[in-house]
Structures are given as C-alpha cells and as structure tokens.
C-alpha positions in Angstrom: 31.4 1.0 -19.3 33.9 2.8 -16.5 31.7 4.4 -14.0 32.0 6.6 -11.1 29.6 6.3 -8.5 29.7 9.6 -6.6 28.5 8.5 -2.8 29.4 5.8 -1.0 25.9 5.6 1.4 23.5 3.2 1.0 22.7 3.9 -2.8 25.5 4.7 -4.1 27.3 1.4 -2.1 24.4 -0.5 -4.2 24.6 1.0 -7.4 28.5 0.4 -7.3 27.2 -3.4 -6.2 24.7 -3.8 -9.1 26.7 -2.5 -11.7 30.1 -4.0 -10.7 28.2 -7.5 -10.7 26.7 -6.4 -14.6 30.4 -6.6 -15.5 31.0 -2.9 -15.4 34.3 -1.3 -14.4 33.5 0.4 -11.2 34.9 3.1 -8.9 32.9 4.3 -6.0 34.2 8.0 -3.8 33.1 9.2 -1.0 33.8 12.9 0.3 35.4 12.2 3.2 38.8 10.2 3.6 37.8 8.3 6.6 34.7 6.5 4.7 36.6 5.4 1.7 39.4 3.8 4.2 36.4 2.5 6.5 35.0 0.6 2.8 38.3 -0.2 1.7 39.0 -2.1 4.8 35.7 -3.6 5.6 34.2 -3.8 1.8 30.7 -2.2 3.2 29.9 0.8 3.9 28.2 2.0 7.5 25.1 2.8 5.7 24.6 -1.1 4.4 26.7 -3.0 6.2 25.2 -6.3 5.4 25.9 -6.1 1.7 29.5 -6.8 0.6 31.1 -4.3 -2.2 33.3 -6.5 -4.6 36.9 -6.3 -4.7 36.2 -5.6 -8.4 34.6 -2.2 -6.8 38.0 0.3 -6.6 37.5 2.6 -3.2 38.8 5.7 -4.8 39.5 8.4 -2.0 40.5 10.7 -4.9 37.9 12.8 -7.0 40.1 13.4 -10.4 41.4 9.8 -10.2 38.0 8.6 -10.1 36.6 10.5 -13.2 39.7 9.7 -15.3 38.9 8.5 -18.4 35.1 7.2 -17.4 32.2 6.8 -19.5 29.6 8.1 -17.1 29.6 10.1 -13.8 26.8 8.7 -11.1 25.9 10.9 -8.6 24.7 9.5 -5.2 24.4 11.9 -2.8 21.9 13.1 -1.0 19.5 16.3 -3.0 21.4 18.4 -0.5 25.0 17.1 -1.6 24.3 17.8 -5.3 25.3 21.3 -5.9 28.9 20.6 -4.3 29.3 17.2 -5.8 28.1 18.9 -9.2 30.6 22.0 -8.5 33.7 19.3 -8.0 32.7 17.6 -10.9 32.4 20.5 -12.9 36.0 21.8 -12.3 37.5 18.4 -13.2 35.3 17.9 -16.3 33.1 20.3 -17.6 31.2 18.1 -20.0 31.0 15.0 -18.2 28.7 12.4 -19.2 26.5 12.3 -15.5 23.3 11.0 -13.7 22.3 11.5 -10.7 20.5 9.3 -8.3 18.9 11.5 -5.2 14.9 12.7 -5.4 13.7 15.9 -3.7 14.0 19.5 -3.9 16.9 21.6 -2.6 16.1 23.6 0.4 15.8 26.9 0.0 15.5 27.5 -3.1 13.1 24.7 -4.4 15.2 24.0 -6.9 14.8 20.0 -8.5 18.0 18.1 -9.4 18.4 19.2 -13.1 18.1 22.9 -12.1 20.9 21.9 -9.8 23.1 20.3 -12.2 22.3 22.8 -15.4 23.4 25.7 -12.6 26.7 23.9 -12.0 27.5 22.1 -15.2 25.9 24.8 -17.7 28.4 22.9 -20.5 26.8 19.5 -19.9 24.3 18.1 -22.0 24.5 14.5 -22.1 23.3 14.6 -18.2 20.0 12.9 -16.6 17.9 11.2 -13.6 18.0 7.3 -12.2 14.9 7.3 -10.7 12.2 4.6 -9.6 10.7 2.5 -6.7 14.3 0.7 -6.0 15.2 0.4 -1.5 18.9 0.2 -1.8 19.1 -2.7 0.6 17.2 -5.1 -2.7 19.5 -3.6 -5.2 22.7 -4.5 -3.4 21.5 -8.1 -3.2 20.3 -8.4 -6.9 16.6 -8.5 -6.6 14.7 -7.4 -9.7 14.3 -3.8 -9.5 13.2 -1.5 -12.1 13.5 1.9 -12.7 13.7 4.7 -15.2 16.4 6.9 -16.9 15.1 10.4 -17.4 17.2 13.0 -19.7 16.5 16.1 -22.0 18.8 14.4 -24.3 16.0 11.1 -25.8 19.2 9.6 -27.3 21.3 9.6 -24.7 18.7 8.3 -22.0 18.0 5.1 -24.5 21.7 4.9 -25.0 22.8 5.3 -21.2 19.9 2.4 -20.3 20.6 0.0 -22.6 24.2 0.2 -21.9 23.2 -0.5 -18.2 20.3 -2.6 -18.5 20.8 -5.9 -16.5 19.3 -8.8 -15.2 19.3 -7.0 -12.0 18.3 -3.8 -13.3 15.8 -3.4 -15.7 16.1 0.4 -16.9 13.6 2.0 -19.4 14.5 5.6 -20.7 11.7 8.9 -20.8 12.0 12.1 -22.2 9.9 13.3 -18.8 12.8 14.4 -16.9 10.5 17.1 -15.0 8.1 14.3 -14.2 10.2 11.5 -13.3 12.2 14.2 -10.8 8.9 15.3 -9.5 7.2 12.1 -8.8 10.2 10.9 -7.2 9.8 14.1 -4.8 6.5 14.4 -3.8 5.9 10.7 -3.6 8.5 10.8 -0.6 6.2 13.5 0.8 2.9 11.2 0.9 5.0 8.1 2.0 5.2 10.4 5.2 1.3 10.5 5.2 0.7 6.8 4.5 3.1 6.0 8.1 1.3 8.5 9.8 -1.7 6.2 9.1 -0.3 3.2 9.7 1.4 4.6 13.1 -2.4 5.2 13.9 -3.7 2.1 13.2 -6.2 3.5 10.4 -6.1 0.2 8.5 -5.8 -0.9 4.7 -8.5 1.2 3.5 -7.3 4.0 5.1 -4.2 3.4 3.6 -5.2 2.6 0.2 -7.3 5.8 0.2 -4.8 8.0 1.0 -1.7 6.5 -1.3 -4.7 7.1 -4.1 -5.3 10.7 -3.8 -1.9 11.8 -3.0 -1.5 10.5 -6.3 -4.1 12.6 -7.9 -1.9 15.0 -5.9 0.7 14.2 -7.6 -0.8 14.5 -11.4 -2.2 17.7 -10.0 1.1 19.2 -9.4 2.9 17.4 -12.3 0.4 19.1 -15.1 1.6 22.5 -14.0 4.9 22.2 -13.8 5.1 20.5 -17.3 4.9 16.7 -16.6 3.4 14.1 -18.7 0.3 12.2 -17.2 1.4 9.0 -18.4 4.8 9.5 -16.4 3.0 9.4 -13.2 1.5 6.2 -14.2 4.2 4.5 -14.1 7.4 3.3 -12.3 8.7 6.6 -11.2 5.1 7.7 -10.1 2.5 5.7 -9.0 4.9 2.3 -8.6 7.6 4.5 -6.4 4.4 5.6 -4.4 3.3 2.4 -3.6 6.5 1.1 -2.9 7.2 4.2 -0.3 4.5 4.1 1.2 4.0 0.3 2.2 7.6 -0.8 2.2 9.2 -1.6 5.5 12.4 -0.1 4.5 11.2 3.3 3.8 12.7 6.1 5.6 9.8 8.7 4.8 7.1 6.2 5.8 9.0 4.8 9.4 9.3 8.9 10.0 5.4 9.3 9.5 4.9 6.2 11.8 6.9 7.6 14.6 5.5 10.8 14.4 2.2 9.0 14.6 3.7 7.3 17.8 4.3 10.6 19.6 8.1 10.7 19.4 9.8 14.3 18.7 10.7 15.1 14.8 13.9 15.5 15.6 14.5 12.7 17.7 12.7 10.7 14.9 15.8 11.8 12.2 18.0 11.2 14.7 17.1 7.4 15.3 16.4 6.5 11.5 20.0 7.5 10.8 19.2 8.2 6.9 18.3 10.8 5.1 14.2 11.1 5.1 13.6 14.0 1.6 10.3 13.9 2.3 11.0 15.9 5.1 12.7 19.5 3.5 10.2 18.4 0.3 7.2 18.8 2.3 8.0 22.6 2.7 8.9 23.0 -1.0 6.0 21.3 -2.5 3.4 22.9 0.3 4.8 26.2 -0.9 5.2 25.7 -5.0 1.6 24.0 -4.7 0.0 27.4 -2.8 2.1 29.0 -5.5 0.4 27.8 -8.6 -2.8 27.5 -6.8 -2.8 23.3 -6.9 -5.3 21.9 -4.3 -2.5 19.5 -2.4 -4.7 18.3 1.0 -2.3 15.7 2.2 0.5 17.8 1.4 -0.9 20.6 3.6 -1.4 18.5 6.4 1.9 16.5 6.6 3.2 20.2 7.0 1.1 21.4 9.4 2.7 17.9 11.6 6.0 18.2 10.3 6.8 21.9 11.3 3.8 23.7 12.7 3.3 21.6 15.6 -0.2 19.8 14.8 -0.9 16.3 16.0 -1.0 13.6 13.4 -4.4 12.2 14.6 -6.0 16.2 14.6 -4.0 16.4 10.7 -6.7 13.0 10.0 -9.3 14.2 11.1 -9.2 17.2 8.8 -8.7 15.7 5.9 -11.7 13.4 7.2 -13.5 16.6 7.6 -13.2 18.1 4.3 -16.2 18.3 2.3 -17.0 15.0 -0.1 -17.1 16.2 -4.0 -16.4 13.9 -7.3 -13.6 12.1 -7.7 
C-alpha cells in the first residue's frame, strides 16, 4: 500500500518505521518545514531520536504531494492537531481513505476523534481508529505489538488490517469504534492515578486495586455512551490500561508520579516534553461522567489534583475513605 503518515512525533516517526519495514510505500509530513528538513537530514525525529527512519521512508514537506495517489491517509497528531490535520486533508481529498492514531477528547468541546473527523470530512466513509496498548519507542524497533483497527465501515476495518497486518504489527479489526476511542481515552486518565500511587509508594496491591476499578470505570462509562463490554476486555481496554499504567514509558503515568513527588503540573508537562491526554481528558470525562450520572471515583479525584489544587496523598485517602459496598 502507499501511505501517508500525517505527524512526524514519536508515533507517527514509528508508524512510518513499522510499516516502511512491512514493505509498504511510505511518506511521512510534518506541519512545519523545519521538522521535515531536521528528519530529512538526520533520519529521526527529535521526539525518538534513537530510532532511525529508513531511507525507504520519503520526508515529504508538502501536504498534496504526500496524499497523491495513496491508498490510506494516517493521521498522527496529537487529539488537539486532528481537526486542522483533518481540515487540510479534507481540501486536498474529500473522500480520503484515513485513520487516525491519537486517543483522547478534544478540549472544549468533548468531542472524540470520529466526531472530529465526521465534522471535517462529512464525505468520508471508509475512515477509522489505530488504537491499542502500543509505546512508540517498541514499535519503531519491531517488538510485537498489537493493537486494534476500529471503523463504522466492518469491511473496511478487516480490509485496512489485513492489508497492514505484520509480523511486527498484529492488527485485529472491531466494529466498536466508540469503545475502542473511549477506552483509549479514559485509560490515559487512570494511568495518571496508577503514578500517583506509585509516586507515593502505595505498593502492588495498591496498584493492582486501583488499575481494577478504574476499569469498572471504564465499562461504566462505555455502557452509556454505546460501547460493547467485550471491547473493554480487550486490547484497546483493559490490555492498553495495564500497559499505561505500569509501563515506564508512559507519559500519563510519569505525570501522576511527579505530581505524587510534589513538582508543579506545569513544570511536570514541561519536563516530560510529550504530550500527556490524560491531562485535558480528565476534565472531559469528569464532566461527561457527572453528565450521565456514571459513578467515576478515580476520575473525580485525579481532577480534583490535576486542576483544583488537592494533594495527591489527601485525593488517596478519599478514595480510601469511601464507603466499602459489593463489587
């Protein structure tokens, strides 16, 4: 397949790897000029520098050149970057073939990615979500990941993963877009809750406890908003949860374990130098979850840290407080 990978940070530079190196035919653009001529001379981008893009990989500086005659559109950006990327897109090709690879809600309005994307692409049809417990850092360097393809369109999403199934990538297809979008948004949320434990020093148990009922979160929210509860048993629920909320290289969990730590929010964004959605999800699910009257504990008090100015360990102890009732 020709693909344009939309996004040249850290997972659109290992997408472009991954699927490059599964023989497909490759072009990866970023926004600005100065970071495709930074790639194009170094072959890496500054947000994984120690994995090498291929020479097979085409830096393309140039939006309309990059879509030319593709097969499928990949959209890398950050939740916050969709709605332009999808509005370039859209006035270049108006029926494109596209996925997107970014989890979370948009600020503001609390809109999830396929709201986005139906908004600016209202033509589109064949369109859909890569999502699934996959740190960029292992895909670049060909570790087995899996994850899932989520679309609307059944035929298209087993089409589109079988086309990029790999050894590297193993890709199974759903019909869940709604769930596989929301699990991959609130999960980032409770990652935030897991570091604040492990910044405290709570232990396993603690840990273990708390990545368990933010999935029943999770299910809670996702049966409201028209998930399926097998979706959140899987690989973009409960295995991206674990993955986020134990994994080293998670953004949302080192932000909870800072926080735990005592260091400012905004000094804690600065230094992990990524983009942390669980950050401007927490707001969106805390308020969608009061709005359909969903019972989200964690959620509520990863807020209350986040932007109403409670400490972590005082957040703890009320959800230590609450009263016990069957699981």
């Amino acid at each position: 397949m020709k693909i344009a990978v939309l996004g040249a940070g850290a997972w659109g530079s290992a997408l472009a790897i991954s699927l490059s190196s599964s023989g497909h035919d490759v072009s990866l653009w970023a926004r600005s000029p100065a970071d495709c001529d930074h790639i194009a001379r170094t072959r890496s981008s500054r947000s994984l520098p120690d994995s090498p893009i291929p020479d097979a990989v085409r830096i393309e500086p140039d939006l309309a050149r990059a879509l030319a005659a593709c097969d499928l559109v990949t959209v890398a950006t950050a939740t916050a970057g969709l709605r332009a990327t999808a509005a370039a897109v859209g006035a270049i090709a108006s029926e494109p073939r596209l996925l997107w690879a970014c989890k979370g809600f948009e600020q503001g309005t609390r809109k999830l990615p396929h709201e986005i994307v139906a908004e600016m692409l209202p033509k589109a049809r064949m369109t859909g979500a890569l999502s699934g417990p996959s740190f960029a850092q292992e895909v670049a360097r060909g570790q087995p990941t899996a994850i899932v393809l989520a679309s609307h369109e059944a035929d298209f999403a087993a089409d589109t993963a079988s086309q990029l199934n790999s050894s590297r990538i193993r890709i199974y297809s759903s019909a869940d877009l709604v769930g596989v979008e929301l699990g991959g948004a609130v999960k980032n949320v409770v990652a935030i809750a897991a570091g604040i434990c492990d910044g405290l020093s709570l232990g396993r148990n603690a840990r273990a406890a708390l990545i368990t009922r933010g999935l029943a979160e999770i299910v809670r929210l996702g049966a409201v908003m028209g998930g399926q509860p097998e979706t959140f048993m899987g690989l973009t629920g409960l295995g991206d949860l674990v993955l986020t909320c134990t994994g080293d290289l998670s953004r949302n969990r080192e932000v909870g374990v800072r926080l735990a730590k005592g260091q400012a929010l905004d000094d804690v964004l600065r230094d992990v130098g990524h983009v942390a959605e669980g950050v401007q999800s927490a707001a969106s699910v805390r308020d969608l979850a009061r709005e359909k009257g969903v019972e989200m504990p964690i959620t509520e008090a990863v807020f209350s840290v986040l932007f109403e100015g409670r400490a972590p360990a005082d957040a703890v102890r009320q959800l230590l407080a609450r009263d016990p009732k069957p699981e």
